[in-house]
LUMTOR-791083 format. One line per field, with one value per residue (C-alpha): residue number from 1; residue in three letters; x, z, y. Coordinates in steps of 0.1 Angstrom, whole numbers, plus 5000, padded with zeros to 4 digits. Example, Ala and Ser with C-alpha at 12.3 -4.5 7.8 and 13.67 -1.06 7.14 Angstrom:
resi 1/2
resn ALA/SER
x 5123/5137
z 5078/5071
y 4955/4989
//
This chain:
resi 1/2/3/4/5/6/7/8/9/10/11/12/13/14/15/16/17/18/19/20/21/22/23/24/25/26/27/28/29/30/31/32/33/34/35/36/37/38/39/40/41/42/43/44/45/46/47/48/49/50/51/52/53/54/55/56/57/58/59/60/61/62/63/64/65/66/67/68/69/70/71/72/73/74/75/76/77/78/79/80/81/82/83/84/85/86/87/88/89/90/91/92/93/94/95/96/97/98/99/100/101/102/103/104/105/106/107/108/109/110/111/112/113/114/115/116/117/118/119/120/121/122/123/124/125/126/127/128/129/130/131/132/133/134/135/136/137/138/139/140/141/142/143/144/145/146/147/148/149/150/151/152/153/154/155/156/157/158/159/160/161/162/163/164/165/166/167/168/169/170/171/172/173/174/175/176/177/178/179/180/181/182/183/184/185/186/187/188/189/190/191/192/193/194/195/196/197/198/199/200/201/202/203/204/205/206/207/208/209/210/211/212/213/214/215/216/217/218/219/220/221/222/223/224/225/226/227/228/229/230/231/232/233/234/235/236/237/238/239/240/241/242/243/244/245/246/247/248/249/250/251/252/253/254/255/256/257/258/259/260/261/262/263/264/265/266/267/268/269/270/271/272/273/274/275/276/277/278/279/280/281/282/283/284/285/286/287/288/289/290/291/292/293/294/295/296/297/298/299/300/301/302/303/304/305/306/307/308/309/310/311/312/313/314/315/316/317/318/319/320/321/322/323/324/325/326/327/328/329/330/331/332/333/334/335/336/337/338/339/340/341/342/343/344/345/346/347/348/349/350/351/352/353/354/355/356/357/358/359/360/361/362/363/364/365/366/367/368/369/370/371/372/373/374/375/376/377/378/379/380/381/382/383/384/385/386/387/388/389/390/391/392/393/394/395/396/397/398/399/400/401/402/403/404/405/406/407/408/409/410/411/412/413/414/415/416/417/418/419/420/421/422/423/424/425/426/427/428/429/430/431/432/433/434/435/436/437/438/439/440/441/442/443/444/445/446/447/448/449/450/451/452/453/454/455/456/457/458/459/460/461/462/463/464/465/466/467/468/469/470/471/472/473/474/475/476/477/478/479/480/481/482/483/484/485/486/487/488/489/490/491
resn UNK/UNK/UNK/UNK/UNK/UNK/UNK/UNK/UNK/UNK/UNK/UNK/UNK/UNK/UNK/UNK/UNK/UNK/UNK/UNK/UNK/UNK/UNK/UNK/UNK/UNK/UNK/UNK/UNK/UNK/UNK/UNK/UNK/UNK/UNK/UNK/UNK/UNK/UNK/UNK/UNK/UNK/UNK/UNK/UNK/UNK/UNK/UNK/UNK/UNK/UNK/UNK/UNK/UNK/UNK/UNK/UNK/UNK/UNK/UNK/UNK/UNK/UNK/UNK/UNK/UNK/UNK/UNK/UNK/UNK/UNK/UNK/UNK/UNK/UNK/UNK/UNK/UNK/UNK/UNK/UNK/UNK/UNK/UNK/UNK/UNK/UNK/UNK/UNK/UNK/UNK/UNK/UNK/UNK/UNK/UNK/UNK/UNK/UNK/UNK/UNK/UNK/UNK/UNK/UNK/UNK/UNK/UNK/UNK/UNK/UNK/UNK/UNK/UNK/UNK/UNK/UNK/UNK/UNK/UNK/UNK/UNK/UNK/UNK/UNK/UNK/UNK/UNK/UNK/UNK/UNK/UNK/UNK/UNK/UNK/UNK/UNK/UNK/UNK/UNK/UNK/UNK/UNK/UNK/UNK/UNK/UNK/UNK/UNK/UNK/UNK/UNK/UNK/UNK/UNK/UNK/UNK/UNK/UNK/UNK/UNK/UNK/UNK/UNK/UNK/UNK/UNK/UNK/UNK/UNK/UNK/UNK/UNK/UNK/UNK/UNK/UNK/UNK/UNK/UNK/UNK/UNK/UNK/UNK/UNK/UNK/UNK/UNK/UNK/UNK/UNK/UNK/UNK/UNK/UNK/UNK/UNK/UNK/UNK/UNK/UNK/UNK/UNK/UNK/UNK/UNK/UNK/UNK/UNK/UNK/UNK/UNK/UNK/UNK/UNK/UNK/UNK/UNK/UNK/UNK/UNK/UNK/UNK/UNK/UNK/UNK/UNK/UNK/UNK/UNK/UNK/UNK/UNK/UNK/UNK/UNK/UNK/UNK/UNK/UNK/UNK/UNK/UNK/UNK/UNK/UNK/UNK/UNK/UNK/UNK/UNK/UNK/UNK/UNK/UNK/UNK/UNK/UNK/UNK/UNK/UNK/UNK/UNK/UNK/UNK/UNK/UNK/UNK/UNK/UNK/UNK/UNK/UNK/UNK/UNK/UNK/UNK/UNK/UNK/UNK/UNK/UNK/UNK/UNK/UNK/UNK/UNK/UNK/UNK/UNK/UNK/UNK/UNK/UNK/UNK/UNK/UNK/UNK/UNK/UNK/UNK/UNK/UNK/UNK/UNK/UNK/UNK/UNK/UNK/UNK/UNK/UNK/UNK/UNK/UNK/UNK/UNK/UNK/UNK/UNK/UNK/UNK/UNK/UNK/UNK/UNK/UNK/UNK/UNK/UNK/UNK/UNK/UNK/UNK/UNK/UNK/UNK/UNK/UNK/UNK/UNK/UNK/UNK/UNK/UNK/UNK/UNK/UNK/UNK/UNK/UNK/UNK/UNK/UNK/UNK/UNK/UNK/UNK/UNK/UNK/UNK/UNK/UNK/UNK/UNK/UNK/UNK/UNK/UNK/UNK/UNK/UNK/UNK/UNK/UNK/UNK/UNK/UNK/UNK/UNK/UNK/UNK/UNK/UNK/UNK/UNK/UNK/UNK/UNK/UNK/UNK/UNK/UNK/UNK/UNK/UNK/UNK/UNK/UNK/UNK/UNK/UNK/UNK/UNK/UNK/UNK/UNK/UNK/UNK/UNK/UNK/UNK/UNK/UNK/UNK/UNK/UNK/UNK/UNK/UNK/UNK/UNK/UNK/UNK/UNK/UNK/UNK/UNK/UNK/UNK/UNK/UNK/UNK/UNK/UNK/UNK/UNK/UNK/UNK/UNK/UNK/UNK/UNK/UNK/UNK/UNK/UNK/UNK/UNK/UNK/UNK/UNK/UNK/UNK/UNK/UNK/UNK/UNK/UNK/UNK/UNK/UNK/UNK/UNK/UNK/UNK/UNK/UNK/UNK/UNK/UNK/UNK/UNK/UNK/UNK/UNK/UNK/UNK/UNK/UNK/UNK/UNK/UNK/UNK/UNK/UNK/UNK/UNK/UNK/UNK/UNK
x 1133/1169/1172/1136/1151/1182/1164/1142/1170/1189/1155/1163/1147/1134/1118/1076/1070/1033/1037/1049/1024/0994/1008/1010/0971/0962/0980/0956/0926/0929/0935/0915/0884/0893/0891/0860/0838/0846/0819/0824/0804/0802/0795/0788/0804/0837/0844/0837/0837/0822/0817/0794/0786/0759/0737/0749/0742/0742/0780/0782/0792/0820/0832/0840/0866/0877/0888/0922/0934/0936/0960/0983/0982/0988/1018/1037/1036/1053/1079/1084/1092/1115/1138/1141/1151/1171/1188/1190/1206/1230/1239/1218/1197/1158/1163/1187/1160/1134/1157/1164/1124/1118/1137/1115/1084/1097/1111/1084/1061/1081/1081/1045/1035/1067/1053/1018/1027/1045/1020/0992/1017/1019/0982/0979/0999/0985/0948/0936/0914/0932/0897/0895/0932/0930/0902/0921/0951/0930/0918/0955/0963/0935/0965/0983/0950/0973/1004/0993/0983/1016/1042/1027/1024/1062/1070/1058/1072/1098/1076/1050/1072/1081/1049/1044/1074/1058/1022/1016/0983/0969/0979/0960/0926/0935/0937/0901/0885/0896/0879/0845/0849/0854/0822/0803/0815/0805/0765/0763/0783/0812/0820/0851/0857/0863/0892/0916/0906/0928/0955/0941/0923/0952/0982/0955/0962/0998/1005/0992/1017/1043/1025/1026/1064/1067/1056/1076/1108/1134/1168/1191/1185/1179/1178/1150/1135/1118/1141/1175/1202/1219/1205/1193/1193/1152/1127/1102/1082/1090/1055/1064/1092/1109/1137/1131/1158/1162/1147/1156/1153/1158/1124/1093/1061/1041/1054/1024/0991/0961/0968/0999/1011/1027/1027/0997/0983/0986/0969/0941/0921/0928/0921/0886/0879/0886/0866/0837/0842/0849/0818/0797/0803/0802/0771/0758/0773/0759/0725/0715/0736/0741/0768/0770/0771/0798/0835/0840/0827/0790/0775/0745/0751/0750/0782/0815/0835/0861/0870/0875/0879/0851/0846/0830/0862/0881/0856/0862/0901/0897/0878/0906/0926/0913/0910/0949/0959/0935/0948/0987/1000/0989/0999/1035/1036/1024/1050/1083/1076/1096/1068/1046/1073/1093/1055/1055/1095/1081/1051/1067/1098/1070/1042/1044/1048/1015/0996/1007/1001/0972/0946/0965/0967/0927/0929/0954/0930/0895/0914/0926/0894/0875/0896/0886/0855/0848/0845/0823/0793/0769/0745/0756/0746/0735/0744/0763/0782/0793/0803/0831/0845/0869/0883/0883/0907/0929/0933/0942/0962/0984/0986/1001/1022/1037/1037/1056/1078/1087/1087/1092/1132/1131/1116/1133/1168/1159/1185/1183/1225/1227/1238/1246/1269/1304/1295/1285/1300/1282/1249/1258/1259/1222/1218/1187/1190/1189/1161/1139/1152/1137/1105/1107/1106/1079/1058/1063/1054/1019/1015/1021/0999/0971/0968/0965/0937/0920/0919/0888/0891/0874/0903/0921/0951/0977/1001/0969/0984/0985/1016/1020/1012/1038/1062/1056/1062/1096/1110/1106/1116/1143/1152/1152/1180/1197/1197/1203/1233/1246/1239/1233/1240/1266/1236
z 2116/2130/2146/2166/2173/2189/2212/2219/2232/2250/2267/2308/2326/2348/2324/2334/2296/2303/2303/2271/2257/2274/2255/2217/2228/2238/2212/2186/2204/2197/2163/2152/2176/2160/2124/2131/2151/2123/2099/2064/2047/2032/2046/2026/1997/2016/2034/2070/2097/2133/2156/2150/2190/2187/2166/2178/2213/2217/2218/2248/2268/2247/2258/2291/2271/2246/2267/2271/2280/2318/2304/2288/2322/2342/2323/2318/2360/2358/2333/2345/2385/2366/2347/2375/2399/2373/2371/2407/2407/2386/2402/2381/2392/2389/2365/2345/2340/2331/2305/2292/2293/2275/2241/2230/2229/2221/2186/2174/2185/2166/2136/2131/2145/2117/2087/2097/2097/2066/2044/2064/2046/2014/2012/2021/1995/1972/1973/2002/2030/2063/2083/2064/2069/2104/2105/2090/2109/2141/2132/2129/2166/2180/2196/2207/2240/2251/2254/2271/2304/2299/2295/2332/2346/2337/2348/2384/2384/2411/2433/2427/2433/2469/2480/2466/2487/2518/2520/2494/2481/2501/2470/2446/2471/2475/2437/2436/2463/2442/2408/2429/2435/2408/2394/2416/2401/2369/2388/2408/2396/2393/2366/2366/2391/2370/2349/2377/2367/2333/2362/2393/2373/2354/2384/2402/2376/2367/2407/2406/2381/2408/2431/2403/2401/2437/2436/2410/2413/2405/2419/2391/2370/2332/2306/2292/2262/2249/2242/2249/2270/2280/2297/2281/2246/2240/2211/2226/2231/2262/2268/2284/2278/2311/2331/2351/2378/2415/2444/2450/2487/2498/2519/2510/2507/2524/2558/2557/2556/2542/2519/2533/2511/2491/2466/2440/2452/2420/2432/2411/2444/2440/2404/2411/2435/2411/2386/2403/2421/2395/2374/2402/2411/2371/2366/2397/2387/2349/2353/2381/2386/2365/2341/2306/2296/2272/2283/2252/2237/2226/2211/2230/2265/2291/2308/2293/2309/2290/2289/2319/2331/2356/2386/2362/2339/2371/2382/2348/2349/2385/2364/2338/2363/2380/2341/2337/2371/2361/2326/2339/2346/2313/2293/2309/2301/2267/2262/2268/2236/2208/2183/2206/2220/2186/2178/2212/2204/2166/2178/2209/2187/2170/2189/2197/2157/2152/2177/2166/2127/2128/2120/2096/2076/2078/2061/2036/2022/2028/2002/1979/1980/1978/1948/1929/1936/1957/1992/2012/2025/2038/2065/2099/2112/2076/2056/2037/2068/2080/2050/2044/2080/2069/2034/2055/2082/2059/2036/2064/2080/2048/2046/2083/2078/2053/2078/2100/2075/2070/2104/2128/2125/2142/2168/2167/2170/2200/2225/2258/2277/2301/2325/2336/2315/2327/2357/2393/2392/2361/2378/2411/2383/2380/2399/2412/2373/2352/2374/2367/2331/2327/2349/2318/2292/2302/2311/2278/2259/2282/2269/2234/2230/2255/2229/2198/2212/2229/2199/2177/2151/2122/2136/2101/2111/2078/2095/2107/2144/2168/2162/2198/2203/2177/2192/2225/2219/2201/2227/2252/2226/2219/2260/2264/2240/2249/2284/2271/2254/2284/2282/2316/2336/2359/2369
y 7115/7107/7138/7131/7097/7112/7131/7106/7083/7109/7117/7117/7091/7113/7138/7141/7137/7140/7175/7178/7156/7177/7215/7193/7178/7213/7233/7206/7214/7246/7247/7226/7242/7270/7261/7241/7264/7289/7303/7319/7342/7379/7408/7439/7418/7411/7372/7377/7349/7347/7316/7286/7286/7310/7281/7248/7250/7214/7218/7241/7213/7199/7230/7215/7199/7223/7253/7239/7276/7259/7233/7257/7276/7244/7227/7264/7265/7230/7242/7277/7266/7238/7263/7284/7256/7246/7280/7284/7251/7264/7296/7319/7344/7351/7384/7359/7337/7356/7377/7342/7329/7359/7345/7317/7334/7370/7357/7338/7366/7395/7377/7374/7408/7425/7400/7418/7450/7444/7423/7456/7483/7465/7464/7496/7513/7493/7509/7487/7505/7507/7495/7466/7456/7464/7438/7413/7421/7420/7383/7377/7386/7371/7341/7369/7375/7344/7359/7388/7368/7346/7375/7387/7351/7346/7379/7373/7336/7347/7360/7335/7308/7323/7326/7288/7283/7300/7291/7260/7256/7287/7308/7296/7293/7330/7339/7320/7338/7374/7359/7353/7384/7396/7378/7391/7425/7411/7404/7427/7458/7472/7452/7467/7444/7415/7431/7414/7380/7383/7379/7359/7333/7324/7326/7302/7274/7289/7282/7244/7236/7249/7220/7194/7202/7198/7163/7153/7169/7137/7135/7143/7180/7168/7191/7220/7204/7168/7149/7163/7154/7184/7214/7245/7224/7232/7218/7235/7269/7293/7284/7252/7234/7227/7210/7184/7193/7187/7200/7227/7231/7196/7198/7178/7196/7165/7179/7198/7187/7208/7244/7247/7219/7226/7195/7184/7153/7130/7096/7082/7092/7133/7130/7111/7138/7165/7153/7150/7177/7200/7187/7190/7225/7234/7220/7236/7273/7268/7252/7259/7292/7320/7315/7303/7265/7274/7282/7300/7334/7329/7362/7374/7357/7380/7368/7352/7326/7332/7372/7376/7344/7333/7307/7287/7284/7274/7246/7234/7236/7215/7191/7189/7185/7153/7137/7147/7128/7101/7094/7104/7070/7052/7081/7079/7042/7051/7080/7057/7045/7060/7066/7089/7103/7114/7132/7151/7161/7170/7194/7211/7217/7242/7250/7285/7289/7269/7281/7319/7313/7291/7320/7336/7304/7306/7345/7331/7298/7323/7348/7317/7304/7338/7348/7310/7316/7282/7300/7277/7296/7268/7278/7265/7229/7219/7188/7210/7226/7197/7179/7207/7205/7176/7194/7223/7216/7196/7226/7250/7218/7223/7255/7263/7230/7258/7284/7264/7256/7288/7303/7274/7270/7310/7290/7256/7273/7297/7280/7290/7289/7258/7284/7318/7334/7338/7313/7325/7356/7363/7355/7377/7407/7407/7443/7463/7484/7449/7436/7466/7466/7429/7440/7468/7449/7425/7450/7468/7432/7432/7469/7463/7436/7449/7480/7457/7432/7466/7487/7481/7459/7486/7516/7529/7511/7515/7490/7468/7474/7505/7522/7531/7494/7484/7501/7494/7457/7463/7483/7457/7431/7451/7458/7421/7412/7436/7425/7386/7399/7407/7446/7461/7433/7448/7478
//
């Protein structure tokens, strides 16, 4: 608790700690939509779990709500244009920022995917059948769809942040126009067309938070993490903790007017519009149109808003937008207290750890509670169901707060360097060779992963993971600290 009060007070005035706030709220939501939605029961005498969607349609619409993958999307724009700015500022170069992004959600990544493999192996060798660990392996990984559309999104920050630079609000209105496309792929064939919107959907809402940073870019840099005082010092995951720095190029994106802008509007006004708007047109595209009601996976329905994302998702991240803006100036007021703040510190000081472990704490209690004998098997929507959600999410609740126990420090001691290393002329090193290294290794992170959430989830996998996926990952793990310690950086 002292040290949450220390970086509470050496918290820069200037620090938008609403965005910090809006990762812990989404990070929550989706644990605990997670845990709640889920449904036990056996299958060919083994536990087995699938979504409660399918029966309770009445909560399609809360869906509205509980797809907070936009948010996540949103607040890491904010953070990532931030620390480059901030790096920028600082005489670093683009390559060094993204072999330093790399760090806090490389770490906590490796870890789970090597305890996996390890915990598959043992299982393995000790008489266990290598489809069913792949399943429960599979389950595992299920956070890690995530981090596939993050590694890319911080990969092409740079350039993104150009073009943001360059034509404003254009570039997301651009990366809209290619998901309608790519539904109408989905309608009206080829549905390969809607592979791209893994990617366009996601830079749309990653390229607003550049426009949210925009307009609230303060005077003075401040450092990378809630709560402390001195740049680079982070309590927070890679996938958002930010600096709140300068601007960067002295101009002011309200010189333009329309998409070229190049700053969010954040008036109570925009965020009215936005939330009607948004509601309107999702109503419109779900009712009325053809897409589903639910913005998550629902077995059966004939398209999914989620994988790939659609226009529907979108009209429902505009929505969450306009509430964001709208509830943005009495959550600031709220946040420069110490007790909310000190929680926000607390959870983004782990939340990569809890968002990466929270289905694995769900195998680990199913198993306890298989092996007692007291699995909880209640059909969906009866008394019974419901009257287990509350001991249900407080047993998993303790058993990731072990988890995170146990893995969170790898997280919480990932520092990123308040600078380049060695000063300017260390940043000037960054060459053609180290940028394509970096490029390298992100790309071979996106592989890994892409192979693991691709492969079927009943493959005899003895490691529960593709090896060429396995290894895939590692090497560009293993490219990337090799490139943070300071390998290569003369190419």
């Amino acid at each position: 608790m002292r040290r949450l009060r220390q970086l509470a007070e050496r918290t820069p005035p200037g620090r938008e700690r609403y965005v910090d706030l809006l990762r812990a709220l989404a990070i929550t939501m989706v644990v605990l939509g997670h845990w709640g939605v889920t449904v036990i029961g056996y299958e060919h005498g083994r536990p087995a779990g699938r979504s409660a969607l399918a029966d309770l349609p009445w909560t399609w619409p809360l869906t509205w709500v509980a797809q907070v993958m936009p948010v996540f999307f949103l607040v890491g724009g904010y953070a990532n244009a931030a620390s480059l700015a901030a790096r920028r500022r600082r005489g670093g170069s683009a390559t060094g920022w993204l072999v330093d992004r790399s760090a806090r959600l490389v770490r906590p990544t490796t870890t789970l995917l090597l305890v996996l493999a390890a915990g598959a192996t043992v299982a393995t060798l000790r008489g266990a059948e290598a489809t069913q660990v792949r399943t429960v392996v599979w389950f595992a990984t299920i956070p890690l769809w995530f981090l596939v559309a993050y590694f890319a999104v911080v990969a092409l920050t740079p350039p993104m942040v150009a073009l943001h630079r360059r034509f404003g609000l254009v570039v997301p209105a651009a990366l809209v126009a290619l998901v309608a496309l790519g539904d109408l792929g989905r309608l009206l064939g080829p549905a390969g067309l809607a592979d791209g919107n893994y990617l366009f959907a996601w830079l749309a809402v990653h390229q607003l938070g550049f426009a949210w940073y925009d307009a609230t870019r303060p005077a003075q840099p401040t450092s990378d993490t809630p709560g402390a005082g001195r740049p680079g010092r982070s309590a927070a995951t890679g996938v958002g903790p930010h600096d709140a720095v300068g601007r960067a190029d002295g101009r002011r994106g309200h010189e333009r007017t329309g998409l070229r802008r190049r700053e969010l509007p954040l008036s109570p006004r925009a965020g009215t519009i936005l939330l009607a708007g948004g509601l309107v047109t999702l109503v419109l595209l779900t009712v009325v149109g053809p897409y589903p009601v639910a913005m998550l996976h629902v077995p059966g329905e004939r398209l999914d808003n989620a994988a790939p994302p659609s226009l529907a998702l979108l009209a429902a991240a505009a929505a969450q937008l306009g509430l964001i803006l709208l509830l943005r100036g009495p959550a600031g007021r709220w946040l420069r207290r110490s007790g909310p703040w000190q929680a926000v510190i607390a959870v983004n000081a782990v939340v990569l750890t809890v968002f990466l472990w929270h289905l694995t704490a769900a195998i680990l209690l199913v198993g306890l509670l298989d092996a007692l004998g007291v699995l909880p098997t209640a059909p969906v929507g009866t008394a019974t169901w419901w009257a287990w959600r509350i001991p249900w999410l407080a047993a998993l609740a303790v058993v990731l707060a072990v988890l995170v126990a146990v893995f969170g420090p790898i997280e919480a001691r990932t520092r990123r360097p308040s600078g380049p290393p060695g000063g300017r002329g260390r940043a000037r090193a960054h060459g053609r060779v180290s940028t394509a290294l970096a490029v390298a290794g992100y790309a071979a992170l996106v592989a890994g992963l892409l192979l693991n959430s691709l492969a079927p989830k009943e493959a005899a996998e003895p490691l529960g993971l593709p090896a060429p996926a396995l290894v895939a990952y590692l090497a560009g793990a293993g490219l990337l600290r090799l490139l943070r310690s300071g390998w290569g950086s003369r190419g």
